[in-house]
NUMI-455535 format. One line per field, with one value per residue (C-alpha): residue in three letters; y, z negated, x. Coordinates in Angstrom, 1 decimal. Layout:
N
r = (ALA, ...)
v = (Y, ...)
w = (Z, ...)
u = (X, ...)
This chain:
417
r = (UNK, UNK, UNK, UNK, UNK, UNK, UNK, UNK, UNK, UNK, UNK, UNK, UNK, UNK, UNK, UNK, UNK, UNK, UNK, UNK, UNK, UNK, UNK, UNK, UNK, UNK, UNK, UNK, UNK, UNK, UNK, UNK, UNK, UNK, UNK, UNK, UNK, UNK, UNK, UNK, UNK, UNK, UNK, UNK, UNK, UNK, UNK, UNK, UNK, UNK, UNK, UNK, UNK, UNK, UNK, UNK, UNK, UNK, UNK, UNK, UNK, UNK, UNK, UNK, UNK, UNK, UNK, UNK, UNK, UNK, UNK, UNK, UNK, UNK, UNK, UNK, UNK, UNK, UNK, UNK, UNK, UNK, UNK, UNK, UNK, UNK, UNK, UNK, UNK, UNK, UNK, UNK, UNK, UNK, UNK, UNK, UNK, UNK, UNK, UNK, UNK, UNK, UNK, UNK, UNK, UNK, UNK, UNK, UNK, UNK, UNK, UNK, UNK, UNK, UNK, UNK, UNK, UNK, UNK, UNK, UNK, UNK, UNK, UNK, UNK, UNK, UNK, UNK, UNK, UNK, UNK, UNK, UNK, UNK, UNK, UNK, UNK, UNK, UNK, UNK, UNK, UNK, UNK, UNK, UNK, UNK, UNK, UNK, UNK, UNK, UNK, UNK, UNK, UNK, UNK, UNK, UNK, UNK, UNK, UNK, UNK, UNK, UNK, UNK, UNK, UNK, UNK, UNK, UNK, UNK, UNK, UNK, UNK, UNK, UNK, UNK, UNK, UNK, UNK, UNK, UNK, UNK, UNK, UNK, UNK, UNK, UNK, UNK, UNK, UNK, UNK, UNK, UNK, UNK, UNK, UNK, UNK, UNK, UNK, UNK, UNK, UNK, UNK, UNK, UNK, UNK, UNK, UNK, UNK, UNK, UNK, UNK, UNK, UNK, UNK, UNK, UNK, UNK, UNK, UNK, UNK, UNK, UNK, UNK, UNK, UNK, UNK, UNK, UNK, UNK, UNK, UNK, UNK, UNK, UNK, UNK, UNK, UNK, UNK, UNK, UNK, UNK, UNK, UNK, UNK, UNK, UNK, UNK, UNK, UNK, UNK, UNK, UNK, UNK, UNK, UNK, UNK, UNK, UNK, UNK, UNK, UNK, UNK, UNK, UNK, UNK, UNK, UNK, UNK, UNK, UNK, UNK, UNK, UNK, UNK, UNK, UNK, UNK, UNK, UNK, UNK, UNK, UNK, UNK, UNK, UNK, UNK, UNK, UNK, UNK, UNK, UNK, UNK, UNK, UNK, UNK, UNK, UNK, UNK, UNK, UNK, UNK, UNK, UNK, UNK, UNK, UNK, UNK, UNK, UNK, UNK, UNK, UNK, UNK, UNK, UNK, UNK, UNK, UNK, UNK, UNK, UNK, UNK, UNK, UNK, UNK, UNK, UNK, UNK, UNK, UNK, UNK, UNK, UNK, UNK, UNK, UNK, UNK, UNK, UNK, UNK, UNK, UNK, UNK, UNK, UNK, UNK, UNK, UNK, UNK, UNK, UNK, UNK, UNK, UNK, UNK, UNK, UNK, UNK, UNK, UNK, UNK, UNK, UNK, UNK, UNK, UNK, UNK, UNK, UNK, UNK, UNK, UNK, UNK, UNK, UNK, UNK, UNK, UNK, UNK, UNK, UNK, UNK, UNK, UNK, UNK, UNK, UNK, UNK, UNK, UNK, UNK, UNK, UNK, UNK, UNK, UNK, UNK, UNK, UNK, UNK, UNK, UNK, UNK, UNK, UNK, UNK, UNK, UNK, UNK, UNK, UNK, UNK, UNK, UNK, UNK, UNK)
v = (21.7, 24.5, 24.8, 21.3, 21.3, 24.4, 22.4, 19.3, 21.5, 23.1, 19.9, 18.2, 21.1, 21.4, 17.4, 17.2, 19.3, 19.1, 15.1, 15.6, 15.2, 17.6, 20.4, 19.3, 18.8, 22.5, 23.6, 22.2, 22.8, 26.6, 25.3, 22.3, 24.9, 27.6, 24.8, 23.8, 27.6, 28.3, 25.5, 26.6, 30.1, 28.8, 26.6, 29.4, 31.9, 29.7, 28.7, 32.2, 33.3, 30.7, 30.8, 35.1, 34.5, 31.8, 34.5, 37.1, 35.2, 33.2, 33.4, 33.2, 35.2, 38.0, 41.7, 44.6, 48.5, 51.3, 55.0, 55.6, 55.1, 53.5, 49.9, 49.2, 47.1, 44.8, 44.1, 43.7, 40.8, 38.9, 38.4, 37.3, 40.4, 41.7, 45.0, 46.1, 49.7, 49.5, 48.2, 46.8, 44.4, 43.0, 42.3, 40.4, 38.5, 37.0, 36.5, 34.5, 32.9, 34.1, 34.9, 34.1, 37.4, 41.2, 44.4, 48.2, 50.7, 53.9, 57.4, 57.7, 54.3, 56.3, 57.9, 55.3, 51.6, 49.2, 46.7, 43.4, 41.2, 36.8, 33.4, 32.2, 29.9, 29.7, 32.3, 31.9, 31.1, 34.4, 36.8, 35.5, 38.0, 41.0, 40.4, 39.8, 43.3, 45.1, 43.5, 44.4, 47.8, 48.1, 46.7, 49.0, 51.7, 50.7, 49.4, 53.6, 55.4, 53.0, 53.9, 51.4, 53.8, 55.6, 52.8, 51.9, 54.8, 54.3, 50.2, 51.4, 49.2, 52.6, 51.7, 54.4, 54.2, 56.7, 57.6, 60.1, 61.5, 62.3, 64.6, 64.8, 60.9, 58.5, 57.5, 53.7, 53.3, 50.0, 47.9, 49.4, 48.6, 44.9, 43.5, 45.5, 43.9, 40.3, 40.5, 42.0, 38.6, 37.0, 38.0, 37.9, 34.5, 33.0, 34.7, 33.2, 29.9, 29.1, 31.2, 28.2, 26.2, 29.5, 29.2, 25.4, 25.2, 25.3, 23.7, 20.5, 19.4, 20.7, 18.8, 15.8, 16.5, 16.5, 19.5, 19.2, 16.1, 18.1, 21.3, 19.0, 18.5, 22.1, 25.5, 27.1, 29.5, 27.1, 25.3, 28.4, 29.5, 26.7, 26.5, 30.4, 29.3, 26.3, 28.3, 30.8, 27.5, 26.2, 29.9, 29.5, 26.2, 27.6, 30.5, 28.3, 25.7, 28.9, 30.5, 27.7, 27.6, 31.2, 31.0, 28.4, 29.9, 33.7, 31.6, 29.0, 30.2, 33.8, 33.8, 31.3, 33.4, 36.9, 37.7, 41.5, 40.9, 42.2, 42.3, 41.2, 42.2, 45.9, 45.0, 47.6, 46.2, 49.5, 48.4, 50.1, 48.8, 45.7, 45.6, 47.4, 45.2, 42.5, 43.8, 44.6, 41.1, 39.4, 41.7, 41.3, 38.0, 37.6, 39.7, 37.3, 34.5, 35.0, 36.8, 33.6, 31.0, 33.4, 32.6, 29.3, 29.3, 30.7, 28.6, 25.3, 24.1, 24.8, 24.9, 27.7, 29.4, 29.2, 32.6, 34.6, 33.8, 35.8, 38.8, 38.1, 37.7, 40.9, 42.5, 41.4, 42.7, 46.1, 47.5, 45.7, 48.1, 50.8, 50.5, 53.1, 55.6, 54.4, 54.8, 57.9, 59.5, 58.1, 61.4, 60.8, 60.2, 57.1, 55.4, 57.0, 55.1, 51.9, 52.2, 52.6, 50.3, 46.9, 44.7, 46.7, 48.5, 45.1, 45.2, 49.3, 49.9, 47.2, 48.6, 52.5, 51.0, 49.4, 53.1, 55.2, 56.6, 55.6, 57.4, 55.7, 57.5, 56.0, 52.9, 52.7, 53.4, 50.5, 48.0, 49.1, 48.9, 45.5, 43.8, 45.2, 44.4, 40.5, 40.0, 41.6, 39.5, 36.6, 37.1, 37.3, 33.8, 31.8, 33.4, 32.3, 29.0, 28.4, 29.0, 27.9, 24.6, 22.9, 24.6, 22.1, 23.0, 26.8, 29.6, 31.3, 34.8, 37.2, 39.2, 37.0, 35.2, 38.4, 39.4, 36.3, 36.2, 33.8, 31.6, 31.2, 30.4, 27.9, 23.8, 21.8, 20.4, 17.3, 18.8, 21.9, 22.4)
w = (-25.8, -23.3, -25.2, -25.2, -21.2, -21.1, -22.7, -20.8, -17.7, -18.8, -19.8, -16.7, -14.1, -16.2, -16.2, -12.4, -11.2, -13.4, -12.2, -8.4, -7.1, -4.6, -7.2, -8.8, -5.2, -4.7, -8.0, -8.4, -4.6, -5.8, -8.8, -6.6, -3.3, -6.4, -7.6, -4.3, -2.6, -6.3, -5.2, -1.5, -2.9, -5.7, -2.8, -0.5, -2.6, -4.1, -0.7, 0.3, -2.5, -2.1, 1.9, 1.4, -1.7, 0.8, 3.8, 1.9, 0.2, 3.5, 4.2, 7.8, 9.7, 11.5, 13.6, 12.3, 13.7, 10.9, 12.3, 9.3, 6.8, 4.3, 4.2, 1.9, 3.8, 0.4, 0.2, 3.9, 3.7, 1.0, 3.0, 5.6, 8.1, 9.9, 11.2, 14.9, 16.5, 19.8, 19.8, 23.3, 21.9, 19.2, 21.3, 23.9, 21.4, 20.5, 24.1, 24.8, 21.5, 19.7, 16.6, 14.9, 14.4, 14.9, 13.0, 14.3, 12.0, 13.0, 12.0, 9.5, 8.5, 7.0, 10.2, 12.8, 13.5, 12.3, 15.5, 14.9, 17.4, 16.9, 17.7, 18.4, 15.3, 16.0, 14.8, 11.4, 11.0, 13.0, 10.2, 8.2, 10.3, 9.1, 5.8, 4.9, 7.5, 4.8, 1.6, 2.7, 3.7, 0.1, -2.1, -0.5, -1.7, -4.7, -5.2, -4.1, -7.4, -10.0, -12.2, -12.9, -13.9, -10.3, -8.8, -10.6, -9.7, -6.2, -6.0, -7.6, -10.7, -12.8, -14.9, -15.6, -18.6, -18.1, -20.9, -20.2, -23.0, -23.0, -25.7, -27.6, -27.7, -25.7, -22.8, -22.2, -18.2, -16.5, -20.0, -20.4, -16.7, -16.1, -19.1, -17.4, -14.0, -15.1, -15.6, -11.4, -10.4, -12.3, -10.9, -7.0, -8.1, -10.1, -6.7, -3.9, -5.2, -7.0, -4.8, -2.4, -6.0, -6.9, -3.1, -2.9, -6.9, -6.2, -2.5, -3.6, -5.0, -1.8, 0.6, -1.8, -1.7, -5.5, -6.7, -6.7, -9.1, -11.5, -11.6, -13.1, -16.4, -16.3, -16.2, -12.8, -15.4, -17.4, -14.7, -13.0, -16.1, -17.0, -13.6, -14.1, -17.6, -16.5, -13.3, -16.4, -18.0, -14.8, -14.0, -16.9, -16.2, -12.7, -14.1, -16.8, -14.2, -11.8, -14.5, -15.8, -12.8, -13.2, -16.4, -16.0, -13.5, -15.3, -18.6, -17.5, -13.7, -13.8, -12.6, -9.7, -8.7, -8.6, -10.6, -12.2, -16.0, -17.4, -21.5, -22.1, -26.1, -24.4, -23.1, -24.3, -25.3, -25.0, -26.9, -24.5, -21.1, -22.4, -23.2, -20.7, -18.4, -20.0, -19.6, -16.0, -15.3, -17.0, -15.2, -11.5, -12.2, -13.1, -10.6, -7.7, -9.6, -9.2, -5.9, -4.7, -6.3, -5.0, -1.2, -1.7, -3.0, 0.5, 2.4, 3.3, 4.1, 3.1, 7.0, 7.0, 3.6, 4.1, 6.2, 3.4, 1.6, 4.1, 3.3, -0.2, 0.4, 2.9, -0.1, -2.7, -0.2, 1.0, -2.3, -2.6, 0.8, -0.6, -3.5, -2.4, -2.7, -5.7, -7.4, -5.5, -5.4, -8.0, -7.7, -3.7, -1.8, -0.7, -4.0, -5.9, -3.4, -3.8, -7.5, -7.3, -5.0, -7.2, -5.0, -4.9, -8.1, -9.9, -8.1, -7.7, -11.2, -12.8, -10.5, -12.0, -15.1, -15.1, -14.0, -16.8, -14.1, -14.9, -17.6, -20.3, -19.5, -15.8, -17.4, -19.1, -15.8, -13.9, -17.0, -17.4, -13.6, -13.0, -16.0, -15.0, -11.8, -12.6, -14.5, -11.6, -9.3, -11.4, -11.8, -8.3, -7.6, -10.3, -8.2, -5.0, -5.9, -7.8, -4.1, -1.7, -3.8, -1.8, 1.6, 2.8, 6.7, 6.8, 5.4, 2.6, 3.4, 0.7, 0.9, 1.1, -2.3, -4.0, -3.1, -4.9, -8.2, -10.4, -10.5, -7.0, -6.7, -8.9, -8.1, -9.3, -12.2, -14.5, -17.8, -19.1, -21.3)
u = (-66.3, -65.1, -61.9, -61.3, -62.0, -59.5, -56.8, -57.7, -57.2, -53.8, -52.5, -53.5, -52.5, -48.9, -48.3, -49.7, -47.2, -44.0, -44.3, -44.1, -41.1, -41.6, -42.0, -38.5, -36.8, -38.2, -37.2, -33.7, -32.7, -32.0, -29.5, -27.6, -27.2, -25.5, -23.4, -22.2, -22.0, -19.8, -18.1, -17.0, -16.0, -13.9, -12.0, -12.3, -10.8, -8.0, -6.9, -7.0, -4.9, -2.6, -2.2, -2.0, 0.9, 2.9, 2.7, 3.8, 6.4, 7.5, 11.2, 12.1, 15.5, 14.1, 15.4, 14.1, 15.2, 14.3, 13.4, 11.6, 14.8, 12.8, 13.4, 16.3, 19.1, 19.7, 16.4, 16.1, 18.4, 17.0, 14.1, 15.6, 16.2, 19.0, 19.1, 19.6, 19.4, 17.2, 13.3, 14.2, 16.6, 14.4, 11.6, 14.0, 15.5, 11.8, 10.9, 13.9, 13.9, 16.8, 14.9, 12.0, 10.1, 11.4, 9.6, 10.1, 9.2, 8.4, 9.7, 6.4, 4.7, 1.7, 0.5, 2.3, 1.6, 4.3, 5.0, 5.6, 6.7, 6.8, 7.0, 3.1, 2.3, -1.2, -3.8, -3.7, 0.2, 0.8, -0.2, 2.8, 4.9, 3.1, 2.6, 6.6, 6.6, 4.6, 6.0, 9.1, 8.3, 6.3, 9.6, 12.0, 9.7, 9.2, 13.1, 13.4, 10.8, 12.3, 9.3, 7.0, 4.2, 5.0, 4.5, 1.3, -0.2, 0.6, -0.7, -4.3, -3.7, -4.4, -8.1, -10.2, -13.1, -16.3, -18.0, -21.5, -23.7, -27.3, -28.9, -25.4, -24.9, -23.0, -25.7, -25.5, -24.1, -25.7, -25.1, -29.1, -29.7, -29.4, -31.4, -34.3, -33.3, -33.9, -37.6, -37.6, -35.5, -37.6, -40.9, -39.2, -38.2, -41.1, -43.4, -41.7, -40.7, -44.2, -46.5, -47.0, -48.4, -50.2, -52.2, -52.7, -54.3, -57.6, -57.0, -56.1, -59.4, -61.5, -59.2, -60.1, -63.4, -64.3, -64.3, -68.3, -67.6, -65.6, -67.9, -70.4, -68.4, -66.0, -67.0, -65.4, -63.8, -62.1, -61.2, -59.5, -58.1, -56.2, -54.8, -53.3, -52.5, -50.5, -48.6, -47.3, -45.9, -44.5, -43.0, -40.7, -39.5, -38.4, -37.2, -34.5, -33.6, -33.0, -30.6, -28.7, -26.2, -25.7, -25.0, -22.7, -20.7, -20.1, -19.2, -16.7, -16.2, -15.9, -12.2, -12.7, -15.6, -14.1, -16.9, -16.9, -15.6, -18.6, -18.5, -22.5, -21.9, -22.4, -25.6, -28.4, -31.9, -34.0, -37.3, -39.8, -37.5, -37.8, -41.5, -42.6, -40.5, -42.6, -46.2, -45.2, -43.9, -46.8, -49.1, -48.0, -47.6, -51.2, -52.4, -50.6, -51.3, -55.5, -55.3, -53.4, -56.2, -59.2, -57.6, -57.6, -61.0, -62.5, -60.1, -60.7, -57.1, -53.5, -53.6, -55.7, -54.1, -50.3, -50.4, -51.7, -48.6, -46.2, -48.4, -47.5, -43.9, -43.8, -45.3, -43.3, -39.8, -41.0, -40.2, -36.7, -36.4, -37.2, -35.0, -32.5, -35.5, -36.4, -32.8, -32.0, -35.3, -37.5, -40.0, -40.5, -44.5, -43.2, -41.7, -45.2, -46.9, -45.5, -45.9, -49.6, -50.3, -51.4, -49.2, -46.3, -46.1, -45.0, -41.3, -41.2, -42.1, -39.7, -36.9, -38.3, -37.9, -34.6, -33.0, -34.9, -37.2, -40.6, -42.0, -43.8, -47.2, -46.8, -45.9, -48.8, -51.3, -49.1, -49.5, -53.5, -53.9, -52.0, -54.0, -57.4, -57.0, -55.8, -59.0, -61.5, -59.3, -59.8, -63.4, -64.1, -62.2, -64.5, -67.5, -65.8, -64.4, -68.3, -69.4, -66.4, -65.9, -68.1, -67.6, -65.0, -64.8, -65.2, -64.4, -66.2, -67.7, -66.8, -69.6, -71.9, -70.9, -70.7, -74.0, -75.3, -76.9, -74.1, -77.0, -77.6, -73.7, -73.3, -74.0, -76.2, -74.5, -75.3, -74.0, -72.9, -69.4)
């Protein structure tokens, strides 16, 4: 019978919430604002590219004067320029509107200012003039090496491949970083987005006033276990509908996104990252998961609940903080203290153990502490949702439930599962 209530309890927590449409417009919000945010930087960065190329490549008449000797006077004219000998001309010549645009080069380029001088096209329209000032200045230089491979070298296009070795073989670089990193988004994510569902579980039924109704026929611990049960099931939903979009965007969008051409056949799935990764994730998450529920079992409103969840939160970010310490200086008090501390460790170890810094011995304490924890945690909220269950206007004294006999805590109820 007490499985069949746990499963009745799963099923109905899972179907009550996955039919909302409040958890869906919460849920899919994230994937529609990543579809329409990829969408404004596609536009943005093809009409960037394509207003910087027609700038650059703009072909107007224009002065310029040459201390510097570089520009090439062939190339000079194809753009468009004519050459003249005094600065004090070319500027005249645009104030009175005899031409278009005039560029003075100085003696040396690389330590002096190139001034250029135009007609006002508006703001954006004005930068045409120094762009076709420095591509010209670029393709006399260039025009001057004659070797491509000079003039590689000197545009940046060189690549460069590092290769490091640990223990006399090749050390994987951050190919055997960022499967380890997906198990912290997901527990930021599955926390910030479902912690609101985590706090309002067991609040629900008290603001309804029947929780005493369905203590007669559940045990509290069923009842609160298939509610944690059922959040773990409605943590991966959220956590696929939450990666689609990015998925979709690196595999058909990568180019319209300027996104890093990353080749995910290197990826690196190092066994013990990727379990411990696990156990941490499943850990923390359990840990928030029946802290959240014991809250909302001594509250008596959402009201009266939703602050605790920006402690959560402000938990849950002071690590992400203190990530530079944690990369940089893995060994410090501070990052030792954040991985010890139950509500902490979850995103200061995962971020440890994405950069091979947590050892497995201190992986082991976290995963023991984190799972311990959960379960006291979760004890303690079936002893204070027995009790605060039917306090529905005031707030349920810890101390005082604790000090009960389980006995004394539980109603009066009409059957037993």
């Amino acid at each position: 019978m007490a499985r069949h209530n746990l499963r009745t309890v799963i099923g109905f927590e899972f179907r009550r919430t996955i039919t909302k449409r409040r958890f869906w417009a919460v849920t899919l919000i994230i994937p529609i604002l990543v579809f329409g945010l990829g969408g404004l930087i596609i536009a943005s960065n093809v009409s960037t590219a394509n207003t910087a190329d027609q700038q650059k490549n703009a072909r107007f008449e224009f002065l310029y004067s040459d201390a510097s000797g570089l520009v090439d006077p062939a190339i000079a004219k194809q753009f468009g320029g004519t050459e003249i000998a005094s600065q004090a001309e070319g500027v005249e010549e645009v104030q009175i509107g005899g031409t278009p645009a005039y560029f003075a080069y100085p003696a040396d380029p690389a330590k002096q200012t190139v001034r250029v001088y135009g007609e006002d096209a508006r703001v954006f329209q004005n930068s045409k003039y120094s762009a076709v000032a420095e591509s010209l200045l670029s393709a006399s230089v260039e025009q001057k090496l004659g070797d491509p491979t000079t003039v590689a070298v000197l545009r940046g296009d060189v690549k460069t491949s590092t290769t490091t070795f640990a223990g006399g073989k090749r050390a994987p670089g951050f190919e055997a970083i960022l499967p380890a990193l997906l198990f912290l988004a997901a527990f930021f994510v599955v926390i910030v987005f479902l912690g609101n569902q985590m706090l309002n579980s067991t609040l629900e039924e008290k603001e309804n006033r029947v929780t005493e109704m369905i203590l007669t026929t559940i045990n509290p611990t069923n009842l609160l276990l298939g509610k944690v049960i059922s959040l773990f099931a409605i943590g991966f939903i959220q956590l696929a509908v939450f990666a689609l979009p990015m998925l979709i965007g690196y595999l058909f969008f990568r180019n319209q996104l300027q996104l890093p051409d990353f080749d995910l056949s290197g990826l690196v799935f190092d066994p013990q990252k990727m379990i411990v990764g696990f156990l941490i994730l499943i850990g923390g998450f359990a840990l928030f998961t029946g802290t959240l529920v014991a809250v909302g079992a001594i509250m008596p409103t959402a009201k009266d609940a939703a602050p605790v969840f920006s402690v959560v939160v402000f938990a849950v970010v002071i690590p992400l903080y203190a990530s530079g310490f944690a990369i940089s200086s893995p060994q410090s008090p501070i990052v030792q203290l954040l991985a010890y501390f139950p509500y902490t460790a979850p995103i200061t170890a995962l971020i440890l153990n994405a950069f091979g810094s947590l050892p497995l011995w201190q992986a082991v304490i976290i995963i023991v502490e984190l799972f311990v924890l959960a379960y006291i945690v979760l004890r303690i909220a079936v002893r204070l949702f027995r009790y605060g269950s039917i306090e529905y206007s005031s707030k349920v004294r810890v101390r005082d439930v604790l000090g009960r006999r389980p006995d004394s805590a539980t109603p009066q109820r009409a059957g037993r599962s």
